[in-house]
C-alpha positions in Angstrom: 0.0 0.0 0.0 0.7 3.6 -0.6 2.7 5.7 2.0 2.3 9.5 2.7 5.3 11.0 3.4 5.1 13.1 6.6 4.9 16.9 6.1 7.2 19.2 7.8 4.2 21.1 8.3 2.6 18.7 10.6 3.2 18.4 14.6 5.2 15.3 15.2 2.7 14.2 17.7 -0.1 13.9 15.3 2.2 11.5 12.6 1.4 12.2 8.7 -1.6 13.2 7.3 -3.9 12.1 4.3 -4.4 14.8 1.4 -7.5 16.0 2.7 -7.2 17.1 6.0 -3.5 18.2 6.0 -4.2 21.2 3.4 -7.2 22.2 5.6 -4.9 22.4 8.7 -1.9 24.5 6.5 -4.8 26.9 5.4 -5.3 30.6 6.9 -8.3 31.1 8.0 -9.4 33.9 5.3 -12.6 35.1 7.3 -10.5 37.3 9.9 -11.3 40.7 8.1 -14.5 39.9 7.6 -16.8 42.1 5.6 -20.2 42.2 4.2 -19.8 38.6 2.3 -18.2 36.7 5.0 -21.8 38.1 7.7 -24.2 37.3 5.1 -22.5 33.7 4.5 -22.7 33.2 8.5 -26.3 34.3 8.7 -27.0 30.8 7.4 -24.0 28.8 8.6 -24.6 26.3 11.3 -22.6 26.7 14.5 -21.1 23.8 14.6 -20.2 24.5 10.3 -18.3 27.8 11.6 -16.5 25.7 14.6 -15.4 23.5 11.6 -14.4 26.4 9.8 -12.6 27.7 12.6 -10.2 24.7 12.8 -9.2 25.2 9.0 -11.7 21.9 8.2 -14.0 21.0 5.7 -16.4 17.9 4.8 -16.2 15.8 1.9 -18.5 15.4 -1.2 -20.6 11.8 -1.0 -18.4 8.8 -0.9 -17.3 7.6 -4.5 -17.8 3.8 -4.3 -16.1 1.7 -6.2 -17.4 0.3 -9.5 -19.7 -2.3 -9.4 -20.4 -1.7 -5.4 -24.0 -1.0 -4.5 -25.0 -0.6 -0.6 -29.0 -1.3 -0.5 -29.1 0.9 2.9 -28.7 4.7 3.8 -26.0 6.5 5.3 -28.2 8.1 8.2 -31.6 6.7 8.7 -34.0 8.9 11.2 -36.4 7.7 13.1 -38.3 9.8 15.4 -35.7 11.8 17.8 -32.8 9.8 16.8 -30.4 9.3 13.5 -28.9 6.1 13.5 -25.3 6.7 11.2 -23.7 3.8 9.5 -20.1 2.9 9.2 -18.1 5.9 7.4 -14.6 5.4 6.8 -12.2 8.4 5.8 -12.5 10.1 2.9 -10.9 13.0 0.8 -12.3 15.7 0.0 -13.8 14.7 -3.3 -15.1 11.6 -1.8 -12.4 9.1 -2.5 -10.7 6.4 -0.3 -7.8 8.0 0.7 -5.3 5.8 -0.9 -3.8 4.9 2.9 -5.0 1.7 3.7 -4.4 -1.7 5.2 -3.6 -2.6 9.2 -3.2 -0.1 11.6 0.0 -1.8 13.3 1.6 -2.8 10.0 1.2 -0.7 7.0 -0.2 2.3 8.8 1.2 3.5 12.1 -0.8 4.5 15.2 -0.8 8.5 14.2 -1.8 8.2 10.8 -4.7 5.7 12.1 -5.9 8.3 14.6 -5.8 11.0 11.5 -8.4 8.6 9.5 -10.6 8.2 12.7 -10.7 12.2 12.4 -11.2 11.8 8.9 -14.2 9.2 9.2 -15.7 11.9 11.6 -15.7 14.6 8.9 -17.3 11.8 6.3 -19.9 11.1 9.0 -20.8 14.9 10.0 -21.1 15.8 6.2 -23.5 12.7 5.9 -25.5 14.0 8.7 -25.4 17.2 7.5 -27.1 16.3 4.1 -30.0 13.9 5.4 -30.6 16.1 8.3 -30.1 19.8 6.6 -28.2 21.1 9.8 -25.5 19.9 12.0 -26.6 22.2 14.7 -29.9 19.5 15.1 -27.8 17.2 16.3 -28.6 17.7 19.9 -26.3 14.7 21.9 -24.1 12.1 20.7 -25.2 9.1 22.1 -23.4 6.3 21.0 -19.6 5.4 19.2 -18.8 1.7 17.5 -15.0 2.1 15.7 -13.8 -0.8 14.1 -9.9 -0.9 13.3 -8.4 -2.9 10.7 -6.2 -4.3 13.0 -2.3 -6.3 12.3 -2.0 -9.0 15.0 -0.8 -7.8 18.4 -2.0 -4.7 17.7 -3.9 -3.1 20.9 -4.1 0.2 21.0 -7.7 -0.1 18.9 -9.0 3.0 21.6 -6.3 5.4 20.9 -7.1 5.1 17.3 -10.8 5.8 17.9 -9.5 9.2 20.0 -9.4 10.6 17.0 -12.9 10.6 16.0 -14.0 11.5 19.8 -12.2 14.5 20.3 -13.0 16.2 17.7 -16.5 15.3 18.4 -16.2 16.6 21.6 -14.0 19.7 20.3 -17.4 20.6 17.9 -20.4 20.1 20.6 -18.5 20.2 24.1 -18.9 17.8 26.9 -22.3 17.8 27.8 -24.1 17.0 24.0 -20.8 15.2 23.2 -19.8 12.9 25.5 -20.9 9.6 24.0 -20.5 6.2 25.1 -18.0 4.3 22.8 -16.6 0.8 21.8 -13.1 0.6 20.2 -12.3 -3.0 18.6 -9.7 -4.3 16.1 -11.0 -6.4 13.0 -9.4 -8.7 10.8 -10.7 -6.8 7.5 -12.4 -4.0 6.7 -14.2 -2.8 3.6 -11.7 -2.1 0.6 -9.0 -2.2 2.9 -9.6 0.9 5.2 -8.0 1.1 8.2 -10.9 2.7 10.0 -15.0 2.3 9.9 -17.2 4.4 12.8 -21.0 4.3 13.0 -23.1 6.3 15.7 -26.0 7.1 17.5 -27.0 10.7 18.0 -30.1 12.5 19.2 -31.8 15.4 17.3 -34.2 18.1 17.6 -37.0 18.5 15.3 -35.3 21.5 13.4 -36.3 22.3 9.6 -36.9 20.1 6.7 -32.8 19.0 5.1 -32.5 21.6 2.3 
């Protein structure tokens, strides 16, 4: 499989990153001076779509499967005050697989696992946002499953899945964040990712997904 090699951008602590969130991180946040454009944009921007913005991050377009795959199921399927979410994996911004893939423990290291957890979070928040219309209904997070493609001996399956929580918990705080959570290793995942995630979250009644 495909390496990355590390940026000298990047914080050491945080390991290499896939092409779709390292340029959001290296981007300036253009909306400092903000004029007349930038407060009419934010009249309809969600607060948890300006936190994202604020941290220089930005969700992908729908996943792109892969020829011939067909998934008879939704992403997010509501029912009454909760949406349950399916497995998401990380994507780039243009709704690829990032092209990192196989066991966390082998040919991906422990940072670069926790960077596609984060990634998987972004897939799953812009899936959300499209069946639901606004992240900001999403009222508590309720429940976290991660799965991690997982190279024998490999244990640290919960560190990995700290990637998704905090920045779950960065976007909505403690109290409507805080979830309850299950980190296991697998033997395989789909196409080889080296991360799937589903959820449980609760929502408000809120306005009709535009």
């Amino acid at each position: 499989m495909k390496k990355l090699k590390p940026s000298v951008h990047a914080p050491r602590s945080e390991g290499t990153y896939p092409k779709a969130l390292e340029p959001a991180r290296m981007r300036p946040i253009t909306s400092i001076t903000r004029g007349g454009h930038d407060r009419e944009r934010d009249r309809f921007m969600s607060l948890i779509e300006k936190k994202l913005e604020d941290l220089g991050l930005r969700l992908p377009q729908p996943m792109q499967l892969p020829a011939g795959v067909v998934l008879p199921f939704p992403w997010v399927r509501v029912h009454g005050s909760r949406a349950f979410v399916s497995g998401h994996g990380p994507q780039d911004l243009d709704g690829s697989i990032p092209e990192l893939r196989g066991k966390v423990g082998r040919e991906v290291s422990l940072d670069e696992a926790r960077v596609l957890a984060r990634l998987a979070c972004l897939s799953m928040l812009a899936s959300l946002k499209r069946t639901l219309g606004d992240l900001d209904r999403v009222t508590a997070w309720l429940r976290v499953f991660g799965m991690v493609n997982s190279a024998p001996g490999f244990t640290q399956q919960p560190a990995v899945i700290n990637g998704f929580s905090e920045l779950i918990l960065k976007l909505w705080g403690d109290e409507a964040g805080k979830h309850s959570r299950s980190a296991v290793g697998m033997a395989e995942l789909p196409f080889g990712i080296p991360v799937e995630i589903e959820a449980e979250v609760e929502i408000d009644g809120g306005r009709a997904p535009r």
